[in-house]
Backbone as CSV, one residue per row, in Angstrom:
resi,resn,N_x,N_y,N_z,CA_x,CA_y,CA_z,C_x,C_y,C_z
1,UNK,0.847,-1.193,0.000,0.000,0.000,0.000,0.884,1.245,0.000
2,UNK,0.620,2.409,-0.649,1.492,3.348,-1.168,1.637,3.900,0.128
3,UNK,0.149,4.593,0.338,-0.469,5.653,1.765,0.081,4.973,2.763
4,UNK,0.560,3.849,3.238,0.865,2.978,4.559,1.247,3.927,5.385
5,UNK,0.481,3.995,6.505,1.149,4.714,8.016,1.365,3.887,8.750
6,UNK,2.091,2.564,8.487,2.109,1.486,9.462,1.223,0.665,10.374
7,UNK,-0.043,1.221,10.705,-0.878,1.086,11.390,-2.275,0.362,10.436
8,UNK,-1.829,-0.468,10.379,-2.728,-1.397,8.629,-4.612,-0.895,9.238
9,UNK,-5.047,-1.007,10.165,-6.808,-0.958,10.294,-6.604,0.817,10.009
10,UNK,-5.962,1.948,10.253,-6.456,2.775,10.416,-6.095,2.758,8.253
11,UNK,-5.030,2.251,7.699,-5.082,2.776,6.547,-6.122,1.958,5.715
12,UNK,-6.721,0.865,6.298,-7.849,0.347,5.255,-9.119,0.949,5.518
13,UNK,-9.110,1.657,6.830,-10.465,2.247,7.337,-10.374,4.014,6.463
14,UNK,-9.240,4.322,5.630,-8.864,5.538,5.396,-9.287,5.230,3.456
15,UNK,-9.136,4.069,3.583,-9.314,3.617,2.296,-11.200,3.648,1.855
16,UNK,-11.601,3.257,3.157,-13.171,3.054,3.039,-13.824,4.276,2.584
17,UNK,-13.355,5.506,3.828,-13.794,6.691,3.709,-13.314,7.507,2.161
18,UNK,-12.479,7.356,1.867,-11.573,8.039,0.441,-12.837,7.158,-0.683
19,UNK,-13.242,6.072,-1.156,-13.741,5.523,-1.454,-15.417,5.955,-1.669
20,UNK,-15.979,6.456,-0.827,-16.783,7.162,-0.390,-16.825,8.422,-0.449
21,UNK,-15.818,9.136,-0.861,-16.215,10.495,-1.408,-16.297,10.825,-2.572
22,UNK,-16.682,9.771,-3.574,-17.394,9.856,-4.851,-18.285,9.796,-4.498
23,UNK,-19.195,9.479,-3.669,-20.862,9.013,-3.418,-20.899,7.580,-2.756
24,UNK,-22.292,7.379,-3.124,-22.884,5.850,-2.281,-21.721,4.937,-3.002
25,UNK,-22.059,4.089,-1.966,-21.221,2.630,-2.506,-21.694,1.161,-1.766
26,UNK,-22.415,0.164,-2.637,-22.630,-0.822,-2.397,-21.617,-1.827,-1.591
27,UNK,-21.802,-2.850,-0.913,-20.497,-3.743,-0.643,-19.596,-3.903,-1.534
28,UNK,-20.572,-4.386,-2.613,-19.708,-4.796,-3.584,-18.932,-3.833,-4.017
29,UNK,-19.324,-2.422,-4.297,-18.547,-0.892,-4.734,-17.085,-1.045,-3.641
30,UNK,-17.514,-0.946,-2.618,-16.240,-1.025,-1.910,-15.447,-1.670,-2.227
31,UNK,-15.562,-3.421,-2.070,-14.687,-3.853,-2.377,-14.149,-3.377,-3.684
32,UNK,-14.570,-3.661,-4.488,-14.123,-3.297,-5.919,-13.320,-1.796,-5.860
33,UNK,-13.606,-0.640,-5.154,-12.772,0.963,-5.148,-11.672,0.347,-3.731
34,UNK,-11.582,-0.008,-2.976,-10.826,-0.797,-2.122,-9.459,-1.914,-2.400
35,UNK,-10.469,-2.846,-2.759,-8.918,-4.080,-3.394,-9.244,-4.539,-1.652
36,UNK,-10.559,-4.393,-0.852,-9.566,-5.213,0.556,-10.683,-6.565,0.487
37,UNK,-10.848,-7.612,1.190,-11.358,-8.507,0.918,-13.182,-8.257,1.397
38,UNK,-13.791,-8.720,0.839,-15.266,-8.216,1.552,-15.677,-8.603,3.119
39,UNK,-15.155,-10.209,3.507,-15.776,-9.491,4.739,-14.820,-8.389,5.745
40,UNK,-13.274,-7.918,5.058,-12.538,-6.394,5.449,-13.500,-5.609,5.544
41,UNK,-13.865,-5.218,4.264,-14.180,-4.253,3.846,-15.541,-3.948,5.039
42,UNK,-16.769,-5.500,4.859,-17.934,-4.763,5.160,-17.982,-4.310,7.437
43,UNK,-16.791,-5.432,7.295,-16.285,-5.008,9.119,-15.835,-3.281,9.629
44,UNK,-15.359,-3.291,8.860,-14.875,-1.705,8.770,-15.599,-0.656,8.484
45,UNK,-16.885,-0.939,7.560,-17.567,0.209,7.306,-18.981,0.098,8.120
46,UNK,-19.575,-1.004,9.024,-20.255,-1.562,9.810,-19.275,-0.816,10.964
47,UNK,-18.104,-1.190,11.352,-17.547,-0.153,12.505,-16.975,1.275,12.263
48,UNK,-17.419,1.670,11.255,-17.389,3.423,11.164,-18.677,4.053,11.130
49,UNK,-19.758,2.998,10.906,-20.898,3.436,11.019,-21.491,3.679,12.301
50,UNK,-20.755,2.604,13.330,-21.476,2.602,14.889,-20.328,4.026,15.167
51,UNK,-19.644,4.222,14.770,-18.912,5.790,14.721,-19.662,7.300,13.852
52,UNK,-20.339,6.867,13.265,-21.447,7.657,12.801,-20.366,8.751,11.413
53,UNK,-18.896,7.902,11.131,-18.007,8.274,10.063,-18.808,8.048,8.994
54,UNK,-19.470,6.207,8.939,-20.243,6.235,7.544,-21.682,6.081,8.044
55,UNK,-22.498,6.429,6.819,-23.814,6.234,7.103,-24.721,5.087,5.981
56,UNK,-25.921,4.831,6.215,-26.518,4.229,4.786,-27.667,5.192,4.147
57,UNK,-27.649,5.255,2.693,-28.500,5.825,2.340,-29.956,5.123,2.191
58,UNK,-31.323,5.473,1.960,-32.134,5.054,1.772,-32.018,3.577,0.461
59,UNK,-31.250,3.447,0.355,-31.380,2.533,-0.377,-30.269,1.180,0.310
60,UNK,-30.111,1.949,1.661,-28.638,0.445,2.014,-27.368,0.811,1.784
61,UNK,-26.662,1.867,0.980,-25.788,1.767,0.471,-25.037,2.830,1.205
62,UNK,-23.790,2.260,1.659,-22.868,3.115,2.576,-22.584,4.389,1.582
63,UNK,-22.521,5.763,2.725,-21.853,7.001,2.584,-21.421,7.527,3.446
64,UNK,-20.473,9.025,3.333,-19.988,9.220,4.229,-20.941,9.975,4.750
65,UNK,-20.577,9.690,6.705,-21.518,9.587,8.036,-21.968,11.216,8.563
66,UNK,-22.731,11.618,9.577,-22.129,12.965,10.209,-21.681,13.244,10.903
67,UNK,-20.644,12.198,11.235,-19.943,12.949,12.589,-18.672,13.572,11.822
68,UNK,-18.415,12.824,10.283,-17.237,13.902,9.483,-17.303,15.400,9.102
69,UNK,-19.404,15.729,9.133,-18.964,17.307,8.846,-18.919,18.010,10.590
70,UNK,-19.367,16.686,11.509,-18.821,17.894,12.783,-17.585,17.822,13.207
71,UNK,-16.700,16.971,12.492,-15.132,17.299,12.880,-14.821,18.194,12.049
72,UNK,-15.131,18.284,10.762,-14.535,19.350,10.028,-15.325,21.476,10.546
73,UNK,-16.626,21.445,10.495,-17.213,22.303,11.609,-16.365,22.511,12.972
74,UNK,-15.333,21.694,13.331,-14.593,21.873,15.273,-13.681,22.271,14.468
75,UNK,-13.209,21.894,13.314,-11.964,22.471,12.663,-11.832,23.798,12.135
76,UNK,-13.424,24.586,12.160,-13.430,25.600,11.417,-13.553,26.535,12.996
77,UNK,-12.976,25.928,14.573,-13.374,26.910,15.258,-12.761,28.035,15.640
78,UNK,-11.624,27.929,15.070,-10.389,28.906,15.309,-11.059,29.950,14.463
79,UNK,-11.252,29.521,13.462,-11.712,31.190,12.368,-13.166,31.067,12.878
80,UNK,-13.941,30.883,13.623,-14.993,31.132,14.040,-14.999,31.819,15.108
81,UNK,-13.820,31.502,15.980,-13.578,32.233,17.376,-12.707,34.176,17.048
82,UNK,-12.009,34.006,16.094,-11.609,34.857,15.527,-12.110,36.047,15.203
83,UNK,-13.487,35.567,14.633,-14.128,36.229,14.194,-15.403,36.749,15.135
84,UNK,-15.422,35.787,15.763,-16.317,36.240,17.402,-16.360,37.451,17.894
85,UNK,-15.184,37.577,18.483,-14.562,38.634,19.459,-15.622,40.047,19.257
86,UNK,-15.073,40.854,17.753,-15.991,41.820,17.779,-17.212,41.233,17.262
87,UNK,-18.018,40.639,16.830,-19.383,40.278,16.590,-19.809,40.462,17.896
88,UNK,-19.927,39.470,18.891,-20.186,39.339,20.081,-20.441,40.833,21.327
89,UNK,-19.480,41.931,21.071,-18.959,43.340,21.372,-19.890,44.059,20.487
90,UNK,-20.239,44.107,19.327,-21.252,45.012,19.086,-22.681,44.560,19.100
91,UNK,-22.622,42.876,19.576,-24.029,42.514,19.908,-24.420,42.923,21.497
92,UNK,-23.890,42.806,21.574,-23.778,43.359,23.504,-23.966,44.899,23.652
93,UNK,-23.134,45.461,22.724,-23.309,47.062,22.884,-24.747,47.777,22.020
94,UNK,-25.447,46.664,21.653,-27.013,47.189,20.430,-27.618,46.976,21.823
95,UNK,-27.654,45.525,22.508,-28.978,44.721,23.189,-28.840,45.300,24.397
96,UNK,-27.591,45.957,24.953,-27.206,46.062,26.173,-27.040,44.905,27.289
97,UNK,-27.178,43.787,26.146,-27.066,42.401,27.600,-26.121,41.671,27.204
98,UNK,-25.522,41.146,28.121,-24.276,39.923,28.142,-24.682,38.575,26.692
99,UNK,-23.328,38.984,25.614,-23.360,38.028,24.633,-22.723,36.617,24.599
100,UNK,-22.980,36.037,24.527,-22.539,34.570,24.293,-22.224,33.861,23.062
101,UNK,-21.301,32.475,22.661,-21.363,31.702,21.604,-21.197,30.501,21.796
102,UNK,-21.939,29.530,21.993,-21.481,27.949,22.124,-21.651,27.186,20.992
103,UNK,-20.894,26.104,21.361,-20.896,24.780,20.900,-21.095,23.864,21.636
104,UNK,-22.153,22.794,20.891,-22.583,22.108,21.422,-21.005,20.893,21.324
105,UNK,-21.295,20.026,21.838,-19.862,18.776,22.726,-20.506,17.586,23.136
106,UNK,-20.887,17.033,22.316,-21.784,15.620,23.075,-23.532,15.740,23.538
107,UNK,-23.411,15.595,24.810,-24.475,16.223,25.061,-24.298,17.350,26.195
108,UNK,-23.556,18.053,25.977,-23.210,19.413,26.734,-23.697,20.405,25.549
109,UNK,-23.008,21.590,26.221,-22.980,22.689,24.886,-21.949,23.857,26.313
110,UNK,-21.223,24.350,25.694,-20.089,24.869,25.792,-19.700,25.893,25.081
111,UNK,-19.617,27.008,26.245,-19.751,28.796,26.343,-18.322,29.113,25.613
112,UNK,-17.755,29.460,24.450,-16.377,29.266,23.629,-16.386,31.036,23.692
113,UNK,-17.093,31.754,23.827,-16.616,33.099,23.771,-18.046,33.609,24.182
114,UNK,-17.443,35.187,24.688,-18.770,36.018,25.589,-17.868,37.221,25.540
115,UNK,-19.366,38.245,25.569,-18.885,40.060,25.926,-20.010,40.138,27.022
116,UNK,-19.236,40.588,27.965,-20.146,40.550,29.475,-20.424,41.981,29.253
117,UNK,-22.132,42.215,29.782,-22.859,43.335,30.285,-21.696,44.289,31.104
118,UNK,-21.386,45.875,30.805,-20.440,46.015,31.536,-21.149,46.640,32.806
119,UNK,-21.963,46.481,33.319,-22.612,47.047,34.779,-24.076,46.747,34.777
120,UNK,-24.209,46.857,36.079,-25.593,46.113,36.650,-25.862,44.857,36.743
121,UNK,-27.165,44.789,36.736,-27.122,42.906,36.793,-27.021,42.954,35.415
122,UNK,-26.176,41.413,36.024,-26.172,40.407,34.330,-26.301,39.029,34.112
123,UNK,-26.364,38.537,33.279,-26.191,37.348,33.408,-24.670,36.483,32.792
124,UNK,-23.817,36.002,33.775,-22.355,35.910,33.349,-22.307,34.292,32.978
125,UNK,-21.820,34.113,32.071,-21.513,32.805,31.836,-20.247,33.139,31.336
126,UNK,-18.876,32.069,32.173,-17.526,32.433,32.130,-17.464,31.369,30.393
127,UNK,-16.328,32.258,30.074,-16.311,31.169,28.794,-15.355,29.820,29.406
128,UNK,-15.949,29.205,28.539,-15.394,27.663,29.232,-16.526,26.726,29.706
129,UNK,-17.561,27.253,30.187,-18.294,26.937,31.168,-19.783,26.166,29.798
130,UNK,-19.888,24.865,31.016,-20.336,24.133,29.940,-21.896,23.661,30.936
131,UNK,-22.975,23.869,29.814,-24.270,24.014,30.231,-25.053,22.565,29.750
132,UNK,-26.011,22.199,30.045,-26.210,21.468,29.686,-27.281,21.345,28.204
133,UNK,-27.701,20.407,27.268,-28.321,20.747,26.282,-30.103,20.692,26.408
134,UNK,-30.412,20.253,28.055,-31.575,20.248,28.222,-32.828,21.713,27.991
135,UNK,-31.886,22.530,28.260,-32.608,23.904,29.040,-32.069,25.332,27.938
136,UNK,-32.710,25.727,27.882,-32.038,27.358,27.319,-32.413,27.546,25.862
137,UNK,-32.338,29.002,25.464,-32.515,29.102,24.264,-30.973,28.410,22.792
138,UNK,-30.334,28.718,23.637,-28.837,27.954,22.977,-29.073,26.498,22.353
139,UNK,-29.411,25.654,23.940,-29.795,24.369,23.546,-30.857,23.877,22.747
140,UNK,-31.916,25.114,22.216,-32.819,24.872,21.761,-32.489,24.818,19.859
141,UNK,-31.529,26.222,19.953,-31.087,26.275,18.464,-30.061,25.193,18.168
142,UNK,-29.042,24.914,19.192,-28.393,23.544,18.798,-28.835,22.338,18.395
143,UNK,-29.953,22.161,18.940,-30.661,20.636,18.884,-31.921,20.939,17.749
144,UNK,-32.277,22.065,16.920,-33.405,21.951,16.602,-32.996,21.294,15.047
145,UNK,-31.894,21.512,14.759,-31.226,21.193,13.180,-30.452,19.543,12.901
146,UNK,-31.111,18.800,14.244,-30.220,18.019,14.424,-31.050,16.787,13.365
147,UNK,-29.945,15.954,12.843,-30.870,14.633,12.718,-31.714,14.092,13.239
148,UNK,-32.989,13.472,12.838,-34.265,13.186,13.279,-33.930,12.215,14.608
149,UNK,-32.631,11.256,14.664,-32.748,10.301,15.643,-32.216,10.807,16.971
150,UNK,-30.789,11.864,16.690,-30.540,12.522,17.282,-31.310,12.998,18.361
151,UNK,-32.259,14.000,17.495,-32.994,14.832,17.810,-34.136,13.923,18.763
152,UNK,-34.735,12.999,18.612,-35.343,12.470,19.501,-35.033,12.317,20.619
153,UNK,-33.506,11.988,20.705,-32.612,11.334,22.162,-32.680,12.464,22.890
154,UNK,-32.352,13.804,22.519,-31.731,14.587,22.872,-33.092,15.507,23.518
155,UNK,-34.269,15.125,22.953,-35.719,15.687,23.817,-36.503,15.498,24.963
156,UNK,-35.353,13.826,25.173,-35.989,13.123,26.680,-35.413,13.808,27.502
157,UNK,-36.146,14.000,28.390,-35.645,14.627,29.583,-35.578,16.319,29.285
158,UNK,-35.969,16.984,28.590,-35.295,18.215,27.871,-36.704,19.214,28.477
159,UNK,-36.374,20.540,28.614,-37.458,21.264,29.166,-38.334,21.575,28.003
160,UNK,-38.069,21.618,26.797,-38.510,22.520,25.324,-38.972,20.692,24.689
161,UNK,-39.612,21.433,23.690,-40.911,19.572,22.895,-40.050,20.017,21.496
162,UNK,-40.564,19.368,21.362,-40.127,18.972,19.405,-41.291,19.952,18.802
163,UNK,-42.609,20.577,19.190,-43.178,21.866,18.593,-42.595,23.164,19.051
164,UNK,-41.930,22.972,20.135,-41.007,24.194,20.228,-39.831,24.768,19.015
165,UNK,-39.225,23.039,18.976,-38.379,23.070,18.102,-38.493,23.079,16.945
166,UNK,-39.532,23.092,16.220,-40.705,23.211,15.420,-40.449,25.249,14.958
167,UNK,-41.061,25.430,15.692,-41.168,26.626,16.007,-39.746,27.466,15.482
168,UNK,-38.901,27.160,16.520,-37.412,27.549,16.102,-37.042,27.729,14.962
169,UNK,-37.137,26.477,13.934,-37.059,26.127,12.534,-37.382,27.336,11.594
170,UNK,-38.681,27.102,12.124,-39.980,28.333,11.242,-39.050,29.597,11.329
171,UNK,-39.058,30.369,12.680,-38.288,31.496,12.697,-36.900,31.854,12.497
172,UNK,-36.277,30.519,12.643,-34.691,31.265,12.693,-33.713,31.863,13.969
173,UNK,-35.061,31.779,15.041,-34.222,31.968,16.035,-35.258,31.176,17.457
174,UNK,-34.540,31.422,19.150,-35.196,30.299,20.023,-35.553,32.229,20.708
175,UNK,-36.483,31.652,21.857,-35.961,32.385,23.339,-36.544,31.411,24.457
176,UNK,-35.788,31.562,25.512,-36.087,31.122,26.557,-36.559,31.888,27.850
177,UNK,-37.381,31.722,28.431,-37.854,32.472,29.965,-37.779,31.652,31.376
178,UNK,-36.357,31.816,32.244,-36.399,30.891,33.293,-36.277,29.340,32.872
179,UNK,-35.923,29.386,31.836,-35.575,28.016,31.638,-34.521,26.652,31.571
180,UNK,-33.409,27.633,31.499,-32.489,27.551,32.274,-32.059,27.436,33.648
181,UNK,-31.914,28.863,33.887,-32.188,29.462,35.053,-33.345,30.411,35.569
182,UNK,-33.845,30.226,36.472,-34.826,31.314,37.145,-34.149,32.549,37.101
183,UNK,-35.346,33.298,36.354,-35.475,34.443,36.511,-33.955,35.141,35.434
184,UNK,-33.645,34.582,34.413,-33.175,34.374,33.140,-33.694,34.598,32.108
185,UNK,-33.912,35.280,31.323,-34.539,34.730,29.889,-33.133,35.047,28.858
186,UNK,-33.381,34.586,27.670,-32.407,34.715,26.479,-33.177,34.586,25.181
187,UNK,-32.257,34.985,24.127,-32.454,34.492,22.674,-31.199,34.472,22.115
188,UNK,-31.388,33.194,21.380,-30.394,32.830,20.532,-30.167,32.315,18.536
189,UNK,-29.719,32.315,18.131,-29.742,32.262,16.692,-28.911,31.326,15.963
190,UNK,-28.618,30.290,14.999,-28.232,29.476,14.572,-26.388,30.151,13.724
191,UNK,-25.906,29.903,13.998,-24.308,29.854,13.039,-24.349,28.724,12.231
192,UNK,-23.947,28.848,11.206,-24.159,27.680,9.666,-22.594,27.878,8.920
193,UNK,-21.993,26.732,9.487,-20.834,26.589,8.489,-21.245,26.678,6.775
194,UNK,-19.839,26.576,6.297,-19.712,26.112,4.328,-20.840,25.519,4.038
195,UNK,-21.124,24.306,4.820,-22.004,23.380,4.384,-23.308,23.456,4.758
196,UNK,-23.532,24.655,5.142,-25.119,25.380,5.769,-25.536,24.351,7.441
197,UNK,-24.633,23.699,7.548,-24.665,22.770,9.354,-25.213,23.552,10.173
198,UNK,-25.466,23.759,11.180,-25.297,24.395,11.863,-23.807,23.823,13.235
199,UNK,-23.098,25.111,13.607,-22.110,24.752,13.898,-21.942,25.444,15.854
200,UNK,-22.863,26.364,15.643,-22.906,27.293,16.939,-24.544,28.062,16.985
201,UNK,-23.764,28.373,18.094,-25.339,29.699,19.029,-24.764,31.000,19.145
202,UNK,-25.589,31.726,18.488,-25.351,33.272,19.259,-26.201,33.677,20.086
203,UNK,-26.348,34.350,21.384,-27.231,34.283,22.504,-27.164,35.747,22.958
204,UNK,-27.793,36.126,23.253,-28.021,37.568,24.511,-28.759,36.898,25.458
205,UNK,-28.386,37.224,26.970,-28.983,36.614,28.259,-28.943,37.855,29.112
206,UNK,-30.045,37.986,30.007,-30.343,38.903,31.520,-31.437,38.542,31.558
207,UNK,-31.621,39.769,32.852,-33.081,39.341,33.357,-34.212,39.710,33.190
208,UNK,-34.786,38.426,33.521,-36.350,39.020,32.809,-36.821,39.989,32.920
209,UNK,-36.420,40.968,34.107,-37.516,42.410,33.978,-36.722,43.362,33.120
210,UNK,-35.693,43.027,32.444,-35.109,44.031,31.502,-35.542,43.310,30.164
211,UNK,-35.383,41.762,30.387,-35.806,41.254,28.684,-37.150,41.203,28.463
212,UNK,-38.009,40.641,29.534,-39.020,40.831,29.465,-39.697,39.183,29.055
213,UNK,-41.444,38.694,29.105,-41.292,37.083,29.179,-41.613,37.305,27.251
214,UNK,-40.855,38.362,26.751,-41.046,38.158,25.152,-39.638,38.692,24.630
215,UNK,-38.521,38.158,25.577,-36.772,38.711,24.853,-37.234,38.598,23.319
216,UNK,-37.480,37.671,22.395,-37.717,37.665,20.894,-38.206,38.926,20.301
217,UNK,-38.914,39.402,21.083,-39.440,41.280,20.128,-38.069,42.279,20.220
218,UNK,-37.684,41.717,21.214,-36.802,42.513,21.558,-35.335,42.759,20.579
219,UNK,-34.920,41.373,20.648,-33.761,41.391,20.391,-33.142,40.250,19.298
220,UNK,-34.438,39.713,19.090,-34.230,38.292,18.081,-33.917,38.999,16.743
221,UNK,-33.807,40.264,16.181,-33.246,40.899,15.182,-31.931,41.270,14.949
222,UNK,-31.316,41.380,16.304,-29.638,41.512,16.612,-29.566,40.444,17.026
223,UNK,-29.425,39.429,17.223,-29.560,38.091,17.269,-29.146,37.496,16.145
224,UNK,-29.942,37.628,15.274,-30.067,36.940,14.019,-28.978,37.711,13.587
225,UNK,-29.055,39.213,13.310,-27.491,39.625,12.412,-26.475,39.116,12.621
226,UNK,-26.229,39.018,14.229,-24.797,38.782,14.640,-24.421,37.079,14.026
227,UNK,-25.460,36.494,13.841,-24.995,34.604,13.918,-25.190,34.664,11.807
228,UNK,-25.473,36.011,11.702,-25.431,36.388,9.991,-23.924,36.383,9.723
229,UNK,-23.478,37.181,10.510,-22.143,37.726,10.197,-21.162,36.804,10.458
230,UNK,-21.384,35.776,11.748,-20.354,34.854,11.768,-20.658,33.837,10.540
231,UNK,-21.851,33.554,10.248,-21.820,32.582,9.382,-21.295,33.016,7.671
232,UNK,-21.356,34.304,7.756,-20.795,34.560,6.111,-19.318,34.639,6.536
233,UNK,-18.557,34.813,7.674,-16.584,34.599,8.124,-16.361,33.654,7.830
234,UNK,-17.314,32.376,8.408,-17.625,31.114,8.106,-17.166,30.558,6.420
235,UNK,-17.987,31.463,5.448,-18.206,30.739,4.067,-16.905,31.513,4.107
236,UNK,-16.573,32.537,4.130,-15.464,33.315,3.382,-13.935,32.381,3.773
237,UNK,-13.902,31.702,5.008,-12.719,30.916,4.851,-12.905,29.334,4.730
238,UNK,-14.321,29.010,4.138,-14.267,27.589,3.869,-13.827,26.952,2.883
């Protein structure tokens, strides 16, 4: 083998995926774009699938999976964080409330950059600081774009329904009231890598008697620009 990195399963499992970025491919396709023996071949793409690397299409036939566009999306977070900094600073300085940006991480979701309210109450979430995906307007825009099976798992136990998330879809953006936290509300807005994914949250958070139990009239318009602007930084270095 030319590619050999010594490590023979990771270069036939490198072979599967390469193979697969022409499109679908039957067993038999594999073997045949492969050269590895079929039951190689179909072991390997049966264990990249419980990895969610490959997937099957409606017809049976292996392709590549989604957990490859959310590694390549974690790869785009440096020029996403980059580009944060002031987005985040003039979303904070329109709404007057503490801005946020996460990524979701499993089943967490995780505060990667913020411009804190500079006085009075606020609502502070340190960056770093990792929330869970049950509760909030964040978790609502993270999970609403998700694959259908996903998306089921990820509703048990969850404060918001699948017509919430419904909802989200329709508009383009979430809010939350105390749902998170008491006496909290927020809104948040979808970030869309190259591949239109969604990859992040843009959020404004305080308290309800400044946001009010309708933050969305408020502020779901600077909301939406700001997760505009990261997502066209987004296309411009994909």
């Amino acid at each position: 083998m030319d590619n050999s990195s010594g490590v023979g399963v990771l270069d036939k499992a490198a072979l599967v995926l390469s193979a697969l970025e022409s499109g679908p491919a039957t067993l038999a396709g594999l073997v045949g774009a492969t050269g590895l023996a079929r039951p190689t071949a179909h072991r390997l793409a049966v264990a990249l699938e419980h990895h969610r690397m490959v997937a099957r299409d409606m017809q049976g036939r292996f392709i590549l999976g989604p957990r490859l566009s959310e590694l390549a999306a974690a790869a785009g977070e440096d020029r996403l964080l980059a580009t944060a900094g002031p987005v985040l600073t003039h979303l904070r300085d329109v709404t007057g409330e503490s801005a946020q940006l996460y990524r979701r991480q499993g089943d967490m979701r995780i505060c990667v950059a913020a411009a804190e309210r500079l006085s009075g109450l606020r609502d502070t979430v340190p960056v770093g600081s990792t929330l869970p995906m049950k509760a909030g307007s964040a978790a609502q825009v993270l999970m609403a774009w998700e694959e259908p099976e996903r998306l089921h798992r990820g509703l048990q136990g969850a404060r918001f329904t699948a017509t919430a998330l419904s909802g989200v879809r329709r508009r383009g953006w979430s809010q939350s009231i105390g749902e998170r936290e008491p006496g909290v509300a927020s809104v948040s807005a979808p970030v869309r890598g190259p591949s239109n994914r969604v990859v992040a949250a843009v959020s404004v958070s305080g308290p309800i008697e400044r946001l009010t139990r309708h933050p969305g009239r408020m502020h779901a318009q600077a909301v939406v620009d700001a997760a505009a602007r990261l997502s066209e930084a987004l296309r411009r270095s994909g």
